[in-house]
C-alpha positions in Angstrom: 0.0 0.0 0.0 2.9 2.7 0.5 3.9 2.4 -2.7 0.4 4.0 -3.7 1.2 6.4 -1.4 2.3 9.8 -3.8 -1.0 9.2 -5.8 -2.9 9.0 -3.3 -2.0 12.4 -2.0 -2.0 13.7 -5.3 -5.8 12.3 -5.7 -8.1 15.3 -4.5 -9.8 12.8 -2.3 -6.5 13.3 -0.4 -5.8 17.5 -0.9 -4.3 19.2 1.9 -3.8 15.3 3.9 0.0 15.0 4.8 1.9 11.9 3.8 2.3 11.3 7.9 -2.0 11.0 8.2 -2.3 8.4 5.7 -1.8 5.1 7.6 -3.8 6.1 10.2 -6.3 7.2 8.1 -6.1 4.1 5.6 -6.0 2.4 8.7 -9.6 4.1 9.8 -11.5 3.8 6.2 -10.1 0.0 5.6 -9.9 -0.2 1.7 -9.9 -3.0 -0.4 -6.8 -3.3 -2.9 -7.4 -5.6 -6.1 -6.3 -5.6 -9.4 -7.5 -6.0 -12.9 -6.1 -6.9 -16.1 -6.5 -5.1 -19.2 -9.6 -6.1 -20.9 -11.3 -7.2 -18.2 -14.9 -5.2 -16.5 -14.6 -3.9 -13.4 -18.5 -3.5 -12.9 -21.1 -4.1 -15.6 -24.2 -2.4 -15.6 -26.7 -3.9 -13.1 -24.3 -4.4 -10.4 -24.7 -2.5 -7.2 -22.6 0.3 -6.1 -22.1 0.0 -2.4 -18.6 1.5 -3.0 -16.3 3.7 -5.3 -12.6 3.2 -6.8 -9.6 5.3 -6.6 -7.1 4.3 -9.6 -3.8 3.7 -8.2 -2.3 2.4 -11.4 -3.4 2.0 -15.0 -6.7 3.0 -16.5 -10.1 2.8 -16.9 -12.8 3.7 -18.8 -16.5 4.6 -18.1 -18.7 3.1 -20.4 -22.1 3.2 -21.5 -23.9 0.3 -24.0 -27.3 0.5 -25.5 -28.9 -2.6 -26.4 -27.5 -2.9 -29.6 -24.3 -3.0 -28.0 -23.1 0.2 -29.4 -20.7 2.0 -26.9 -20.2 5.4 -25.4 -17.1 6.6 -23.7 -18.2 8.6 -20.8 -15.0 9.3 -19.1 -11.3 8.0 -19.0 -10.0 7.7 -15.2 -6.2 7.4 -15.1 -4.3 7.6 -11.6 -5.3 9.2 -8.7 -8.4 9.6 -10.6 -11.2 8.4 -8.7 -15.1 6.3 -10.1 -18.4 5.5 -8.9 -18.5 7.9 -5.8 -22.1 9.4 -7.0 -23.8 5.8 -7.2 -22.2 5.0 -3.9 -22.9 7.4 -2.2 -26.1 8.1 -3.4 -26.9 4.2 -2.7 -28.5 4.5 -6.4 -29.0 0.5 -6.4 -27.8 -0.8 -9.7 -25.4 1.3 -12.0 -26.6 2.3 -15.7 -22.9 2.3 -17.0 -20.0 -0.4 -16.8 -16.3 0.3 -16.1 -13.6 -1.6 -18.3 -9.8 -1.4 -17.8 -7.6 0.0 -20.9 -4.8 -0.6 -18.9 -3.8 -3.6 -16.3 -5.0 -1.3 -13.2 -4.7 -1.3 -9.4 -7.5 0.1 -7.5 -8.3 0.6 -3.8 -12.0 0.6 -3.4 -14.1 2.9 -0.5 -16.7 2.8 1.2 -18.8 5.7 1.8 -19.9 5.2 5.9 -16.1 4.4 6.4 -15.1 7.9 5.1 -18.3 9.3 7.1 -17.2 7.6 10.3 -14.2 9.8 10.7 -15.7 12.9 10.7 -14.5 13.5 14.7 -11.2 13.0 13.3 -8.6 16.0 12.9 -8.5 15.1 9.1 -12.1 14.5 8.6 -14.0 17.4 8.0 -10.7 18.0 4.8 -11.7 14.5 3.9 -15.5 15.3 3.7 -15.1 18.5 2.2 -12.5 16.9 -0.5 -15.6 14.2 -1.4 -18.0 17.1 -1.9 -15.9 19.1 -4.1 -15.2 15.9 -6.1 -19.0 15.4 -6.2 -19.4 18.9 -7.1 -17.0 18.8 -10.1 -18.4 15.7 -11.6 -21.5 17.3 -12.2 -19.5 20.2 -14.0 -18.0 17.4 -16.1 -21.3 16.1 -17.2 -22.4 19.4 -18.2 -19.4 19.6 -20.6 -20.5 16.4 -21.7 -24.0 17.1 -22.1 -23.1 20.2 -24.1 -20.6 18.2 -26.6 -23.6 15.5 -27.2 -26.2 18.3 -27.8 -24.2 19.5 -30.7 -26.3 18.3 -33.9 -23.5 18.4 -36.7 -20.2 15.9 -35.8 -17.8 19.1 -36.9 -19.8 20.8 -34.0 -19.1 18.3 -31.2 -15.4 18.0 -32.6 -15.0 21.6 -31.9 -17.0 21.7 -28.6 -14.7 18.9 -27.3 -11.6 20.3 -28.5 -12.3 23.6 -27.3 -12.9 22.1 -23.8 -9.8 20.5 -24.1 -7.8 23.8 -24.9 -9.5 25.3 -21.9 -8.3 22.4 -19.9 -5.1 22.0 -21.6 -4.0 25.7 -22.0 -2.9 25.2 -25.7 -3.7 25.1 -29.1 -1.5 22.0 -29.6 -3.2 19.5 -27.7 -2.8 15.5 -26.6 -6.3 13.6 -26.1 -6.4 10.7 -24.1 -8.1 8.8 -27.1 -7.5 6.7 -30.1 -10.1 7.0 -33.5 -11.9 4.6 -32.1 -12.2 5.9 -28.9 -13.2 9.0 -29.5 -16.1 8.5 -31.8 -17.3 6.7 -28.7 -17.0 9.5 -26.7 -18.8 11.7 -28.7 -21.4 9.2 -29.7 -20.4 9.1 -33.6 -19.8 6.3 -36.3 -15.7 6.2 -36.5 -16.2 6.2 -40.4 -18.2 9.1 -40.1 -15.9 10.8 -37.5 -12.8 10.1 -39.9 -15.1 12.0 -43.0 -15.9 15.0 -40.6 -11.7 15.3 -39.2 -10.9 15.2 -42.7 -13.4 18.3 -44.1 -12.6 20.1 -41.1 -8.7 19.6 -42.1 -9.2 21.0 -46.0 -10.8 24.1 -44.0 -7.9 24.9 -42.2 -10.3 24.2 -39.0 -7.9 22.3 -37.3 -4.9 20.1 -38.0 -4.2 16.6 -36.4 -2.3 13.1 -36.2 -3.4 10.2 -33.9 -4.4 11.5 -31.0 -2.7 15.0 -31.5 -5.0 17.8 -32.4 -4.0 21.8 -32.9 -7.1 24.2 -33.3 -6.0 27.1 -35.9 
């Protein structure tokens, strides 16, 4: 477990906890460690979420599947990053999305009353307030999502995404976390007629890429 120690603290569910709190405080909240190997699902939709997941090492994606078995990235969740804390916590029953590993991943896994239970600790009112600031940026994130996905036209939601990026990234020049593939699952495209769209948008000087490397003229 110490080795997970530097992402831990740089996960926000740990902001402002010195490295000298957390074994008493891992100690306190008792999380599970397991590990997955790429390709594998972590939870499928159905499942209950009586806890969340901190990504120690690897990734993970968010996923959701309509019955046609067509896919939609919702998010990508890469160390210290952290995943189903809203279900948890809201005891929601069974989840509507599934989580798969991209990359052979470790995660330690919460539960919600554990964290709860040390509120009369020194560090747990930081611990509380780090959960509801996470909670609270989520649902920022999913209105950036919402926004891409209510774009009509594909050039649109390219732009709309890209443009968050830049906000994000602070550059024109910018890295995505996603292959072709990928991406046309996260904006809820055909890849073939993602590829048509990237291409028109190149002959109009829109934007220039290569893989997974965009710049925004």
């Amino acid at each position: 477990m110490e080795k997970f120690y530097p992402v831990l603290l740089k996960s926000n569910l740990f902001k402002h906890i010195s490295l000298a709190d957390m074994p008493m405080l891992l100690d306190k909240v008792e999380p599970s460690i397991r590990y997955f190997s790429a390709g594998n699902r972590i939870w499928q939709a159905g499942d209950s979420a009586k806890e969340f997941g901190l990504v120690c090492a690897g990734k993970v994606q968010i996923v959701k599947e309509n019955q046609r078995g067509n896919r939609m990235i919702l998010a990508l969740i890469e160390p210290a990053g952290i995943f189903g804390e809203a279900y948890a916590y809201a005891a929601a029953g069974t989840l509507p999305v599934s989580v798969d590993v991209v990359e052979d991943a470790t995660v330690l896994f919460f539960r919600p009353v554990k964290l709860i239970a040390q509120a009369h600790l020194p560090q747990g009112p930081q611990l509380i307030q780090n959960m509801m600031q996470i909670l609270a940026t989520k649902s920022l994130m999913l209105n950036q999502k919402i926004e891409v996905l209510s774009q009509r036209k594909i050039t649109d939601k390219v732009l709309t995404f890209l443009q968050l990026e830049q906000a994000k990234q602070h550059r024109n020049h910018l890295v995505i976390p996603y292959n072709r593939q990928e991406m046309a699952d996260f904006l809820g495209v055909e890849r073939s007629a993602l590829s048509t769209a990237l291409g028109e948008m190149k002959k109009e000087r829109l934007l220039d890429y290569h893989k997974n490397e965009f710049t925004l003229f």
